[in-house]
Each structure stands twice: as C-alpha cells, then as structure tokens.
C-alpha positions in Angstrom: 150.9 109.7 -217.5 152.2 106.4 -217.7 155.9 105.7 -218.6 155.1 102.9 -220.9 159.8 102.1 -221.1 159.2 101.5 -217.5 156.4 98.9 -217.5 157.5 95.3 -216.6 156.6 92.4 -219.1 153.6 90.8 -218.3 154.0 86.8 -218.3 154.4 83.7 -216.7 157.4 83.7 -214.4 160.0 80.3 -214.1 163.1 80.1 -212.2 165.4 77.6 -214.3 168.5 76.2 -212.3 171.9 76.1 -213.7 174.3 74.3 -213.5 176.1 75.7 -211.1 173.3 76.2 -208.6 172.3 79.5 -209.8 168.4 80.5 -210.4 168.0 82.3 -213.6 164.8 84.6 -213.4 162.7 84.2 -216.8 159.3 84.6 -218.4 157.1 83.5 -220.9 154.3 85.2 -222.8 152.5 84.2 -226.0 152.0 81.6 -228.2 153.8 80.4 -231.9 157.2 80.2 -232.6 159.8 81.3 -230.2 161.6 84.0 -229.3 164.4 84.6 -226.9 165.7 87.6 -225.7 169.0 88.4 -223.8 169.7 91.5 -222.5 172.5 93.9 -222.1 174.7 95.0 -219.4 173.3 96.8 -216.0 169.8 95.8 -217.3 167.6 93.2 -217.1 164.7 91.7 -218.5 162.4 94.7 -218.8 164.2 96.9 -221.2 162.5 94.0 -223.7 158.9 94.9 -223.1 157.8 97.0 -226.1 159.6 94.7 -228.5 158.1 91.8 -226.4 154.9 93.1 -226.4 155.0 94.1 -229.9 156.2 90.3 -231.1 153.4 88.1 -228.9 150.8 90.7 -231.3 152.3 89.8 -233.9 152.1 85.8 -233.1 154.9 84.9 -231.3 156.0 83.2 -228.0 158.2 85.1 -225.8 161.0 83.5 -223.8 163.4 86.6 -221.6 165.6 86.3 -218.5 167.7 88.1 -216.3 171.5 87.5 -216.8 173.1 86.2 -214.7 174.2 88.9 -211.6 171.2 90.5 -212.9 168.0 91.3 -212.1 166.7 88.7 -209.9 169.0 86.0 -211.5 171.8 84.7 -208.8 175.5 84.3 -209.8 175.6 80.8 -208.8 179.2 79.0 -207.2 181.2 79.5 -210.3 181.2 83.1 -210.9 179.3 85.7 -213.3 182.6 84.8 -216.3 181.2 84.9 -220.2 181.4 80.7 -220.1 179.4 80.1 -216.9 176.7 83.3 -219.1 177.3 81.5 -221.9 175.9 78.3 -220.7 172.5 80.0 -218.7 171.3 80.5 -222.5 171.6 76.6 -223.1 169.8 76.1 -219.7 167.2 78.5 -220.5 166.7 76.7 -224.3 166.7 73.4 -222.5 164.1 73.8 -219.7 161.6 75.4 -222.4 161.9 72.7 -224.8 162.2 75.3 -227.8 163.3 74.2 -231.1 163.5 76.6 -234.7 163.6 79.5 -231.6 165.2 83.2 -232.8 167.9 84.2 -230.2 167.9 88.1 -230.1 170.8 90.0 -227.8 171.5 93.3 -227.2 174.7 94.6 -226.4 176.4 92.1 -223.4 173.4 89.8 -224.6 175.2 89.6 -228.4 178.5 89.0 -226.7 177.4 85.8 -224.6 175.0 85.2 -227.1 178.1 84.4 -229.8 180.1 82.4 -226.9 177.0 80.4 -226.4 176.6 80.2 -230.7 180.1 78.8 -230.9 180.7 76.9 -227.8 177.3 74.9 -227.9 176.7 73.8 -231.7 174.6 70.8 -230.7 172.4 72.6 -228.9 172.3 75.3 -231.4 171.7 72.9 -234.3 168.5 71.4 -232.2 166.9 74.9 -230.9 168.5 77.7 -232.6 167.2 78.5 -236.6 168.5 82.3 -236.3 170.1 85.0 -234.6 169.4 88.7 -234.0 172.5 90.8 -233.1 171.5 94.0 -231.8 174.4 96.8 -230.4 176.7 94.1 -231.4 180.0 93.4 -230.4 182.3 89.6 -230.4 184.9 91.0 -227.4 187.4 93.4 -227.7 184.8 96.4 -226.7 187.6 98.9 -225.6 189.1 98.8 -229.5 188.6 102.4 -230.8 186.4 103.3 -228.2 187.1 106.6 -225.8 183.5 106.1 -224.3 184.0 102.9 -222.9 187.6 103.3 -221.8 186.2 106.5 -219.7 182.9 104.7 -218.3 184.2 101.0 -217.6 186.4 102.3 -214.7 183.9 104.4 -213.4 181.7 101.0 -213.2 184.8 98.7 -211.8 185.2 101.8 -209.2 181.8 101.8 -208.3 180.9 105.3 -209.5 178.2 104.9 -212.1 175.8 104.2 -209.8 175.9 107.8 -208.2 176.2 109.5 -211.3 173.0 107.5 -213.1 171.0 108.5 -209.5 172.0 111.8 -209.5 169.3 113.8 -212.1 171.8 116.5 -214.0 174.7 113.6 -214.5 172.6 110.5 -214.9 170.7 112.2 -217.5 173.7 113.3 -219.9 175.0 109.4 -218.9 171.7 108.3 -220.5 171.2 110.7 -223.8 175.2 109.7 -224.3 174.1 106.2 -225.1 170.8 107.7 -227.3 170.9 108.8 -231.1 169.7 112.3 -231.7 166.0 111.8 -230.0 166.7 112.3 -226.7 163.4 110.8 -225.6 162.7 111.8 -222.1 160.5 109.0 -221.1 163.5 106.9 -222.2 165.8 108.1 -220.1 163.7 108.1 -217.0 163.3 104.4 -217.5 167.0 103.7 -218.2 168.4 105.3 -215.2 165.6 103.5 -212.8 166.6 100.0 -214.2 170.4 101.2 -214.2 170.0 102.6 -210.8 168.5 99.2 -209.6 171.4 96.9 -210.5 174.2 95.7 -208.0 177.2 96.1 -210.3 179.9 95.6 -208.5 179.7 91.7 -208.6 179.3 92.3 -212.1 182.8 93.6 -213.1 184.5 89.7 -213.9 181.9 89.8 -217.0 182.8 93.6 -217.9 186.4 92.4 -217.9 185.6 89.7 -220.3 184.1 92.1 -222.5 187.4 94.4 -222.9 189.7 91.0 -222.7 187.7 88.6 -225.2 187.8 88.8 -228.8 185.6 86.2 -231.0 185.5 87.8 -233.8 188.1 84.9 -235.0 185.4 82.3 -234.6 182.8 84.2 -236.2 182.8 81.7 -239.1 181.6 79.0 -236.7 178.2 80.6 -237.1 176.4 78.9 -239.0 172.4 80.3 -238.8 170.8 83.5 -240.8 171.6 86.3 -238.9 170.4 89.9 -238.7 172.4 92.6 -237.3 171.0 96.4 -236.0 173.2 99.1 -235.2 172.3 102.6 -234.5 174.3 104.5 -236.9 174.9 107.4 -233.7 175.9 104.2 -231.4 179.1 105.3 -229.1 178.8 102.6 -227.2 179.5 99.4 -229.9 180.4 101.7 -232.5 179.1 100.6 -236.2 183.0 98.6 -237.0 181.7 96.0 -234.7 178.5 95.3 -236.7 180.6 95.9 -240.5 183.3 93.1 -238.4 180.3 90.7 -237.7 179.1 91.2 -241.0 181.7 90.0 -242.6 182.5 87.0 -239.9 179.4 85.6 -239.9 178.6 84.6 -243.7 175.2 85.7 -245.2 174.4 87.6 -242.4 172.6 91.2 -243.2 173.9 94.5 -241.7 171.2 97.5 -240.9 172.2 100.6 -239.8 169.6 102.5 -238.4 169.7 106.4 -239.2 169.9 108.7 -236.1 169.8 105.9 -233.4 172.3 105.1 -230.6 173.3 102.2 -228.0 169.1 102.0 -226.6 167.7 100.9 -230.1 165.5 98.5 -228.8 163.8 101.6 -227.4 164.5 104.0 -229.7 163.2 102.3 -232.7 161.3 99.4 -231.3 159.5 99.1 -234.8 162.7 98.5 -236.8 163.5 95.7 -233.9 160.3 94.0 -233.8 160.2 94.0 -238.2 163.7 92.6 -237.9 162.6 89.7 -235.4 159.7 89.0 -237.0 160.9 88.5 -240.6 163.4 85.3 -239.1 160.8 84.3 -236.6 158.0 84.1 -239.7 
C-alpha cells in the first residue's frame, strides 16, 4: 500500500538564483491566489504535499522550496545564517511575481519566515497579505526546553543521522516529536526525509535558532496572522505560540488537541482550513 506522507508534490519545478549564487529548488502547482510554504528543519519541500494537495483542490496556487542546505537547494558563498534564509523567501516572492500571497512556515520555516517579515517590509507590503505560523517559534528555541537542549548537540555532533536510520531509535526520535497518534505511516515518511538530509552544513542555522530572539520585534508585524500549535508539541512548546500571540497584534492562537511538532501531518485538515480561510 502506498505511503501517501511519502509522496512527492507533483508540479512544475524552477530553480530561482539568489543572491549569493545559490539555486533554491521550488515548485508550483495550481491556479488562484497564492500560497507559499516554507519548511522546517532537516526537511524539505515534501513534508507539504497533503496540505499542498489539499489547497490547489480547494483553489489555490501553490508556491514551496527547499531551504536553503536543503533538499536540493545549495548554500550559496555566504553561508546557510537566518539573514542570507531570510532573504531566499524575498527571492522566491520576487521571481514568481506573487502579490496578496499567504506565507505559511513550519517550525525553522516560522523562524526565517519572521526575519524575512521584519527585515523586508517593502517587499512584504507588495506580496505578503497574511502569515500562517505553524510550530512556531521567534529564536530563543532552547528557553525551557529539555528536548532540544538534548537533541541539538546530538545534530551539531553528527549523531541524529544514525539514530533516525536505525529502526528501534529513529522510531521513538520520530513519535517524540508526534501528539498522542503515533501514526505509523508518519513516521516511516519522517525518518526517510530526515535520513536524506546532509546536516552537518546545516548547524550555523541551528545555532541561530538557540542564539536569536525576535520576539522583541514582533510588533513590526503588521499582516493577519494565524498561529497552530499542537497542544502535545515538545519541540516549540505552546509558550512560543501564547509569546507570538501577544507580539504580533490581532493575530489568532489555535491550539490543536492531542497534536505534536509534525501537525502538518498530523492534522492536515486543521492546516489546510487555517490556510484557506486567509488565502479566501
């Protein structure tokens, strides 16, 4: 039977240069108004594709890329750092044209996603009408947080890798990001995307995640906004959505009974609802 968290997005594929030289891997699919999607740390693109399917049904156009270090997305000559991330979202905007686009992260794709919010307001002001914050966090991941402090080294040492490949430990690594349905499909998926990402290049960005802290800046955000957090989430535990809630100013909080770190997966419905009542 087919693992339908495992399937690739089906589109049209672009490679959009940066800046800096690097090629940033994205796709498009559907027609109306857009969508963008940025994913999370030791991902890429693909962990979108039920929420991507789901919003080209439902009338939308689909815009997703591989972060930087990612994927198939190079790191370019200046280094995978959260301003050089930052700025591949304005590239991507740019090359597509989009204007009155929703910009949807998860995880490391909410924490760029806010640097880009608040370092590019022009650009934002001409393509961005709202924001989707999903497993959110602003910086400052390590606060309160006895899951990350244990798993970031294990990442910067090079570790992770082995433990996601091997079945027994990659499969308690996996549920311990999941709410209470440990779907098993789910985890399959997860670890083989994991298990496929280079990470060690990847660790300047991780450090930015521990050693940054917008949440300062928050009120520079000026755009509806919609935040998910799975109310089971150990990895951006629910005080980083309640502290974005209050930053950003009209924004709306939803928990999500029962869910963890994966919701995008875990409750795809709730994601795609979410999207689509900004994007309408």
């Amino acid at each position: 039977m087919t693992n339908i968290y495992a399937e690739p997005i089906a589109g049209q594929l672009e490679t959009v240069t940066a800046s800096d030289g690097a090629s940033i891997n994205t796709l498009s699919v559907g027609e109306g108004s857009p969508v963008v999607l940025a994913h999370g740390y030791a991902f890429d693109m693909r962990c979108w594709n039920i929420v991507a399917a789901g919003l080209v049904e439902r009338g939308h156009r689909v815009i997703a890329f591989d972060q930087r270090g990612h994927g198939k997305t190079t790191i370019g000559s200046k280094g995978l750092n959260s301003e050089q991330m930052a700025s591949d979202y304005a590239a991507v905007l740019e090359h597509y044209d989009l204007h009155d686009a929703v910009l949807v992260g998860h995880s490391m794709g909410t924490f760029l996603g806010i640097r880009f919010l608040v370092d590019y307001p022009e650009v934002v002001r001409d393509r961005i009408k709202a924001v989707v914050l999903i497993s959110a966090f602003a910086g400052d991941v390590n606060r309160g947080n006895p899951q990350n402090r244990l798993q970031i080294p294990l990442i910067q040492a090079g570790i992770i890798s082995k433990i996601v490949n091997n079945d027994k430990l990659g499969t308690a690594f996996a549920k311990s990001l999941m709410g209470d349905d440990k779907n098993l499909d789910i985890i399959a998926a997860f670890r083989a995307g994991f298990g496929e990402q280079n990470l060690g290049p990847t660790v300047p960005v991780l450090k930015a995640m521990v050693q940054e802290n917008r949440y300062p800046r928050l009120g520079e955000i000026d755009l509806p906004c919609t935040i998910l957090v799975g109310d089971k989430d150990k990895t951006t535990p629910t005080f980083h959505s309640d502290d974005l809630n209050k930053g950003i100013a009209g924004s709306k909080l939803m928990r999500v009974p029962g869910m963890g770190h994966l919701l995008i997966w875990e409750d795809t419905q709730v994601v795609i609802d979410e999207i689509c009542a900004l994007a309408d």
